[in-house]
C-alpha positions as a Markdown table, in Angstrom:
| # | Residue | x | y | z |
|---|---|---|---|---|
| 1 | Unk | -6.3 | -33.7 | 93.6 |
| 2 | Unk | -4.4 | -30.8 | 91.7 |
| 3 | Unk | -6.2 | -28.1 | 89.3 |
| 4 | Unk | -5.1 | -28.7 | 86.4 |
| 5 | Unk | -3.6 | -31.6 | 86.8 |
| 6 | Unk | -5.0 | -35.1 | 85.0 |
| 7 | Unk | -4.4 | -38.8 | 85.3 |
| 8 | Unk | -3.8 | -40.6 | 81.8 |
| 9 | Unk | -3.6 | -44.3 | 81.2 |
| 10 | Unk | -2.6 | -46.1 | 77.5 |
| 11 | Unk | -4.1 | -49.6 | 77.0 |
| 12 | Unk | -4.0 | -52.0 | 74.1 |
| 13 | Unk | -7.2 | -52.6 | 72.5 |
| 14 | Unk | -9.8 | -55.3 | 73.4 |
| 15 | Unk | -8.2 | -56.8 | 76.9 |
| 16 | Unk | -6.3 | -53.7 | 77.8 |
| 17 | Unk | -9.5 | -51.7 | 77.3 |
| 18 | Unk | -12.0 | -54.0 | 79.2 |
| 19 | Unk | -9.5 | -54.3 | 82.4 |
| 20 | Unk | -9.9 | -50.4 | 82.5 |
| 21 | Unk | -13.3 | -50.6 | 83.7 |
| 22 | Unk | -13.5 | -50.9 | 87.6 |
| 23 | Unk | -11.0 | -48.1 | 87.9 |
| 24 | Unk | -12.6 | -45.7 | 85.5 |
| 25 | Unk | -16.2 | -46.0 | 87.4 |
| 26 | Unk | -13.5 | -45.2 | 90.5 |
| 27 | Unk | -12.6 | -42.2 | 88.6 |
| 28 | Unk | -16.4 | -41.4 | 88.1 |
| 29 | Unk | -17.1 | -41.5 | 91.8 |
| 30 | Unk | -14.2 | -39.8 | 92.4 |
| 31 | Unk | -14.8 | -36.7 | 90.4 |
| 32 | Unk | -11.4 | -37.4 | 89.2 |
| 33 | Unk | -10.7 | -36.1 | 86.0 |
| 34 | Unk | -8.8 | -39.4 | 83.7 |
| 35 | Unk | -7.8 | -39.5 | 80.1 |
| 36 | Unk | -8.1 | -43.3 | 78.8 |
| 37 | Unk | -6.8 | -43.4 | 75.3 |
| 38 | Unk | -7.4 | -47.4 | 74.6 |
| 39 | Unk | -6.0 | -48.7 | 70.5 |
| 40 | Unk | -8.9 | -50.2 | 68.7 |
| 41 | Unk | -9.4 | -52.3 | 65.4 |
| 42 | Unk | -8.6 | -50.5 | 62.2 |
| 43 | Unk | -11.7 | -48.4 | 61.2 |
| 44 | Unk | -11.8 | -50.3 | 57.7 |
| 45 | Unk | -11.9 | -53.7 | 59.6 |
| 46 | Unk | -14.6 | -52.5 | 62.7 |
| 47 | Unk | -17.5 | -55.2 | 63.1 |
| 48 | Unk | -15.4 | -57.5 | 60.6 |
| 49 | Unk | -14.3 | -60.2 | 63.1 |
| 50 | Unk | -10.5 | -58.1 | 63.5 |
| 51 | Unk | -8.4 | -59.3 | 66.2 |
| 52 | Unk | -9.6 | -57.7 | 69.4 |
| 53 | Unk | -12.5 | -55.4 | 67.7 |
| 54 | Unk | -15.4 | -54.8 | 70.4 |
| 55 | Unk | -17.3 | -52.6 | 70.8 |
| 56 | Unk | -15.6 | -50.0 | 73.5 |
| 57 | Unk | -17.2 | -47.0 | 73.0 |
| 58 | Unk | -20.5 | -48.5 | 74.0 |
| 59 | Unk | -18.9 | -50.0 | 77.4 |
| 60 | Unk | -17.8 | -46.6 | 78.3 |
| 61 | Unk | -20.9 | -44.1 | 77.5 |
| 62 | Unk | -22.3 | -44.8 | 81.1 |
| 63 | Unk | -19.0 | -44.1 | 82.7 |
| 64 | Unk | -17.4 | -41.5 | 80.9 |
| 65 | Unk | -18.1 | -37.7 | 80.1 |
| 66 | Unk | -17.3 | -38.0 | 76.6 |
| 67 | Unk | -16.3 | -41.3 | 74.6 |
| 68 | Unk | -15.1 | -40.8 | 71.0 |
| 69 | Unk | -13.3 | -42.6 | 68.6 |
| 70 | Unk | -10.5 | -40.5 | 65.9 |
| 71 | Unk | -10.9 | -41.1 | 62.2 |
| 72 | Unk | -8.0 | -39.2 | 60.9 |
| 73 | Unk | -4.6 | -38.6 | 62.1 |
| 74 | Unk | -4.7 | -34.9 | 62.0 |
| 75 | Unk | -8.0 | -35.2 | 64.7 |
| 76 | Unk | -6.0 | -36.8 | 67.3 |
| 77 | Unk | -4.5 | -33.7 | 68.6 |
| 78 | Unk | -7.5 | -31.9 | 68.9 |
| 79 | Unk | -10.0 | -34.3 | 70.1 |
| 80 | Unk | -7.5 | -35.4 | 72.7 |
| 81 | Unk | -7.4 | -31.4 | 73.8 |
| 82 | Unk | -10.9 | -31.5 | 74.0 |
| 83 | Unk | -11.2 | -34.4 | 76.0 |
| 84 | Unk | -8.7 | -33.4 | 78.2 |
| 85 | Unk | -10.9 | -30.5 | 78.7 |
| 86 | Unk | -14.0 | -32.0 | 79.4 |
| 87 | Unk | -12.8 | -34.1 | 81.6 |
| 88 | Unk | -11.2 | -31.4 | 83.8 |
| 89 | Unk | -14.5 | -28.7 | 83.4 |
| 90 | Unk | -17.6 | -28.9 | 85.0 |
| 91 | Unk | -17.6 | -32.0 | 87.6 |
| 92 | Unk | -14.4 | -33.5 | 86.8 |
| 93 | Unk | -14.5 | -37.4 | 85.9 |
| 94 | Unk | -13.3 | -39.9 | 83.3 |
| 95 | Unk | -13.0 | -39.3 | 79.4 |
| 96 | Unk | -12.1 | -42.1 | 76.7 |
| 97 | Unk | -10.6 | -41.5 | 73.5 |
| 98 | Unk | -10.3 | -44.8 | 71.1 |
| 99 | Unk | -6.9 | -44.6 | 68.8 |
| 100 | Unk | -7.7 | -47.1 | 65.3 |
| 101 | Unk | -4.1 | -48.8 | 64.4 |
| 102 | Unk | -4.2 | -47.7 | 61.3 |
| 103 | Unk | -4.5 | -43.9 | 62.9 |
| 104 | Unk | -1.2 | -45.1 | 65.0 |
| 105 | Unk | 1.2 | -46.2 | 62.2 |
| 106 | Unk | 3.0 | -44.4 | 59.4 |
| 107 | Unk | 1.7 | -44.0 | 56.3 |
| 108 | Unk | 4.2 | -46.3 | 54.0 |
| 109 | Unk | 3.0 | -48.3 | 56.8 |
| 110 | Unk | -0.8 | -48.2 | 56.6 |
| 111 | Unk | -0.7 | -47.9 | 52.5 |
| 112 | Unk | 1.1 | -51.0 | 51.9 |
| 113 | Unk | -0.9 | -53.0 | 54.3 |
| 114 | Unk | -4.5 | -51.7 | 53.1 |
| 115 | Unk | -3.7 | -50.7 | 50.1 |
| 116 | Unk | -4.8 | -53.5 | 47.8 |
| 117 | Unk | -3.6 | -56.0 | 45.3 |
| 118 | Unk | -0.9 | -54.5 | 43.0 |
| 119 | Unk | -2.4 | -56.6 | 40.3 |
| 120 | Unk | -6.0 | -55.3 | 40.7 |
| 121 | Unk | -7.7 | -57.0 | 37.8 |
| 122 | Unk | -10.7 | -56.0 | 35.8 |
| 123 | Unk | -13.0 | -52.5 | 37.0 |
| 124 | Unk | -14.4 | -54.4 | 40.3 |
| 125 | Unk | -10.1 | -54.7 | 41.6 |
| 126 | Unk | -9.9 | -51.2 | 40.4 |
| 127 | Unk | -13.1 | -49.8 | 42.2 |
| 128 | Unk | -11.4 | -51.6 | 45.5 |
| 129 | Unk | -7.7 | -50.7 | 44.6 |
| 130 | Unk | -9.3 | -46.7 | 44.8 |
| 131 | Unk | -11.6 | -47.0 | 47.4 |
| 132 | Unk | -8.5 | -48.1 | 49.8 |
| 133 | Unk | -6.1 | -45.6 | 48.3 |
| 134 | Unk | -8.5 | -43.1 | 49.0 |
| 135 | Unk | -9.5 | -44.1 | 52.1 |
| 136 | Unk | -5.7 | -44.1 | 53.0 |
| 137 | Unk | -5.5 | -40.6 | 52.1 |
| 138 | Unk | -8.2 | -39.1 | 53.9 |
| 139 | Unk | -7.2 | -40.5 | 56.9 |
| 140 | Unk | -3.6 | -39.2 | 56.4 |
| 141 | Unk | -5.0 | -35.9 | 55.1 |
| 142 | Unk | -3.6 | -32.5 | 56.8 |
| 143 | Unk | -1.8 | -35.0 | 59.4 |
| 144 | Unk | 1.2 | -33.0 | 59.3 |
| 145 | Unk | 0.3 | -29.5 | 59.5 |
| 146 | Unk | 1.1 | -28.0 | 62.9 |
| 147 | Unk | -1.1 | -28.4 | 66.0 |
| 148 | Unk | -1.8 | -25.8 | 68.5 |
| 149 | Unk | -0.5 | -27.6 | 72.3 |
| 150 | Unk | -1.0 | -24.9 | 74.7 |
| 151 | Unk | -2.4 | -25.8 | 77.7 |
| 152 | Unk | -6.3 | -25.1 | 77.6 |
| 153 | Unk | -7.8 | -23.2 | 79.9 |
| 154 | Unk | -10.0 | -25.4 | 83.0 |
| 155 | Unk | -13.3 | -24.1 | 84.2 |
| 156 | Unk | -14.0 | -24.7 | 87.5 |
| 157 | Unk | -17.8 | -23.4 | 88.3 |
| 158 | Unk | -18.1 | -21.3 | 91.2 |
| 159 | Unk | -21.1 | -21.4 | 93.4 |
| 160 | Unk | -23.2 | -18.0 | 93.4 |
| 161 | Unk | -24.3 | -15.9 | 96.4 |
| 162 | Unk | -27.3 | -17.0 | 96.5 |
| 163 | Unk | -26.5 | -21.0 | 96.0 |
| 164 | Unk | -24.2 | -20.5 | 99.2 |
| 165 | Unk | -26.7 | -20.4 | 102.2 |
């Protein structure tokens, strides 16, 4: 293995996820620092019965150093940074960061599909009609300010005198 160096795989939610398993514990054993990113129901539709919504963070909190899932398009830069991080510090290993579609897709995108009835009728549709505007712009919110993407800087623990018989 290189310093520095990482091994990063992209699945599709649900299937794609699951099939990752055997070859992330590999990773564990290994001491080989991985970066799965893995797609994942919209966050609105989680635990709703959406196409291919499990529960992935749960499968991969034995396995991996850090499992996290991003809420808002401006935290996937640096939660990714930090996962890249953690798995390369300390005992290297595995890390899993879960993408939501609707963090993946353009905003015209995302608002027009969640974004209500146009015809929201009496102050129940209106309630809705805000509630999913708003939602929509919190999860685009700051998304396209710049990111710092330097490299970060790996720890590698050295063993003391004294832990050196």
């Amino acid at each position: 293995s290189h310093p520095g160096r990482i091994g990063v795989a992209v699945v599709t939610a649900g299937p794609g996820v699951t099939n990752t398993v055997t070859a992330v514990k590999n990773a564990q054993m290994a001491e080989s620092p991985l970066l799965l990113i893995g797609g994942a129901a919209a966050s609105l539709q989680k635990g709703r019965g959406a196409l291919q919504d499990i529960d992935q963070l749960s499968l991969f909190k034995t396995l991996c150093k850090t499992c996290v899932s991003v809420r808002a398009v401006r935290d996937i830069v640096p939660t990714i940074r930090k996962a890249i991080a953690t798995a390369q510090s300390g005992t290297p290993g595995p890390v899993f960061v879960e993408l939501p579609i609707d963090v993946l897709y353009p905003f015209h995108v995302v608002q027009k599909e969640i974004g209500g009835t146009k015809t929201a009728r009496g102050l129940q549709g209106k309630v809705v009609q805000w509630y999913l505007q708003n939602y929509v712009r919190n999860l685009f919110a700051g998304a396209w300010e710049p990111r710092d993407v330097s490299p970060l800087p790996v720890k590698v623990p050295l063993a003391t005198q004294d832990e050196v018989g």
